[in-house]
C-alpha positions in Angstrom: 122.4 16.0 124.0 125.0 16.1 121.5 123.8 19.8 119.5 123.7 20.9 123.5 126.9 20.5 123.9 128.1 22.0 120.5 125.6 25.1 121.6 127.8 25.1 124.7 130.8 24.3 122.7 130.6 27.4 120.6 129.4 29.8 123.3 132.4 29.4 125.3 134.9 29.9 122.5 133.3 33.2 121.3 133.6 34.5 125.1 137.1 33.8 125.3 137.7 35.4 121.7 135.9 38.7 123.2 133.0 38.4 120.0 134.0 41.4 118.3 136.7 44.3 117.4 136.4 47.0 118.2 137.4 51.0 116.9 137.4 54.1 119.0 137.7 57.5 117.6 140.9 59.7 119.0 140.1 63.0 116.9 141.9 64.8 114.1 141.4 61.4 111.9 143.2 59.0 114.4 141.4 56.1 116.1 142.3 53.5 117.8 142.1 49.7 116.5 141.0 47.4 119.8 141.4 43.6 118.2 142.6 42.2 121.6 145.8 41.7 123.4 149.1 42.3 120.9 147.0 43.6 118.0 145.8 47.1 119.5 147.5 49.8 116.9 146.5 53.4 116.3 145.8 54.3 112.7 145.0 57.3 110.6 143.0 58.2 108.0 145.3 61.0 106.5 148.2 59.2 104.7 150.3 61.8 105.1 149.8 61.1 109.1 151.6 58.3 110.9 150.2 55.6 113.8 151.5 53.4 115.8 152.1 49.7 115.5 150.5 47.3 117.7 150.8 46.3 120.9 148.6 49.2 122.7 148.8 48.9 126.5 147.2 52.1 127.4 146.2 55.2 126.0 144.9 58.8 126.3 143.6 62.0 124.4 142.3 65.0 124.6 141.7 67.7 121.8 145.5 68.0 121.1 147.4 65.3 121.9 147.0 61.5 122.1 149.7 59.5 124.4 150.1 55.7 124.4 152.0 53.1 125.9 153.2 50.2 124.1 155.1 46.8 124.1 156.0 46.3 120.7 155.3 42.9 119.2 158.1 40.2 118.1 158.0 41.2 114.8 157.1 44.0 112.3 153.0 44.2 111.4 152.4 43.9 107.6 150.1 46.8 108.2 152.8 49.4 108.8 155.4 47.7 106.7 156.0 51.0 104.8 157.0 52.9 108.5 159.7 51.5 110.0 160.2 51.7 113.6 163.3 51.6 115.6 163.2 50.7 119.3 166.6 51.1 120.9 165.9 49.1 123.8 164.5 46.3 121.8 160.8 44.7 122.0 161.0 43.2 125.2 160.4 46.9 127.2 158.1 49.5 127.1 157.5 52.4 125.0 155.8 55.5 124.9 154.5 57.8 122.3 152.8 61.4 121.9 150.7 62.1 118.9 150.1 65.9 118.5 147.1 65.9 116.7 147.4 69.9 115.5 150.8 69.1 113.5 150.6 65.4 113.2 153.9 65.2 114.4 154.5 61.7 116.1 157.3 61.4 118.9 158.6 58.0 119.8 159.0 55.1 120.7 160.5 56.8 123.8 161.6 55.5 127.1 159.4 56.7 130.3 161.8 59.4 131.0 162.3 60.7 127.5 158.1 60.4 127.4 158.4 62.8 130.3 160.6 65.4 129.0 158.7 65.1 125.7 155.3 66.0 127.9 156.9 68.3 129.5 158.5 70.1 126.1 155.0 70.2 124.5 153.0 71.2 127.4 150.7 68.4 127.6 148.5 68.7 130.9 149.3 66.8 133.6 145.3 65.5 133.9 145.9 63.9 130.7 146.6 59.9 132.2 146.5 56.9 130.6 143.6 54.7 130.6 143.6 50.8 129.6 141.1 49.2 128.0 141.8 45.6 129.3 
């Protein structure tokens, strides 16, 4: 009786811890790290290249561009300790980012409107919408 409950026991923690991470490939050397809510970044494999720190809400990507919505977390990760991020409206809104994967140029964190002129500005299609992983 008692190993049946430990069986138990154990089964329900890894459910609620999801089991496993997770990576999915973006393109151009970017993918996306998926370790569960407030520790979803994007990385890249070219140093020269930049990501973006955790938390991930939502994201997109097609050939060109990758977009993602964030909530940054309370504090700075270790992992991007060397890029440090500003966000005007501090960590308690959201932010949005573009990635343009052809110049590796990374725009952001911006507010929802400045994400929209940003879109706009580098003609990213209008089909391109976020998707959440959650």
């Amino acid at each position: 009786m008692i190993k049946l409950k430990f069986l138990i026991t154990v089964l329900i923690i890894f459910c609620a811890c999801n089991g496993s991470d997770s990576t999915l490939e973006l393109g151009s050397g970017y993918w996306l790290n998926q370790e569960g809510k407030g520790l979803n970044e994007v990385f890249s494999r070219n140093t020269n290249k930049k990501g973006i720190p955790p938390d991930i809400l939502n994201y997109s990507n097609n050939i060109d561009f990758i977009l993602v919505e964030q909530k940054p977390t309370k504090f700075d990760d270790i992992i991007h300790e060397d890029d440090t991020v500003t966000y005007k409206f501090g960590r308690n809104e959201i932010y949005y980012w573009i990635i343009d994967k052809k110049s590796g140029l990374r725009i952001g964190p911006l507010s929802k409107i400045e994400f929209q002129k940003a879109r706009k500005f580098l003609s990213v299609p209008q089909e391109l919408e976020f998707e959440s992983f959650y």
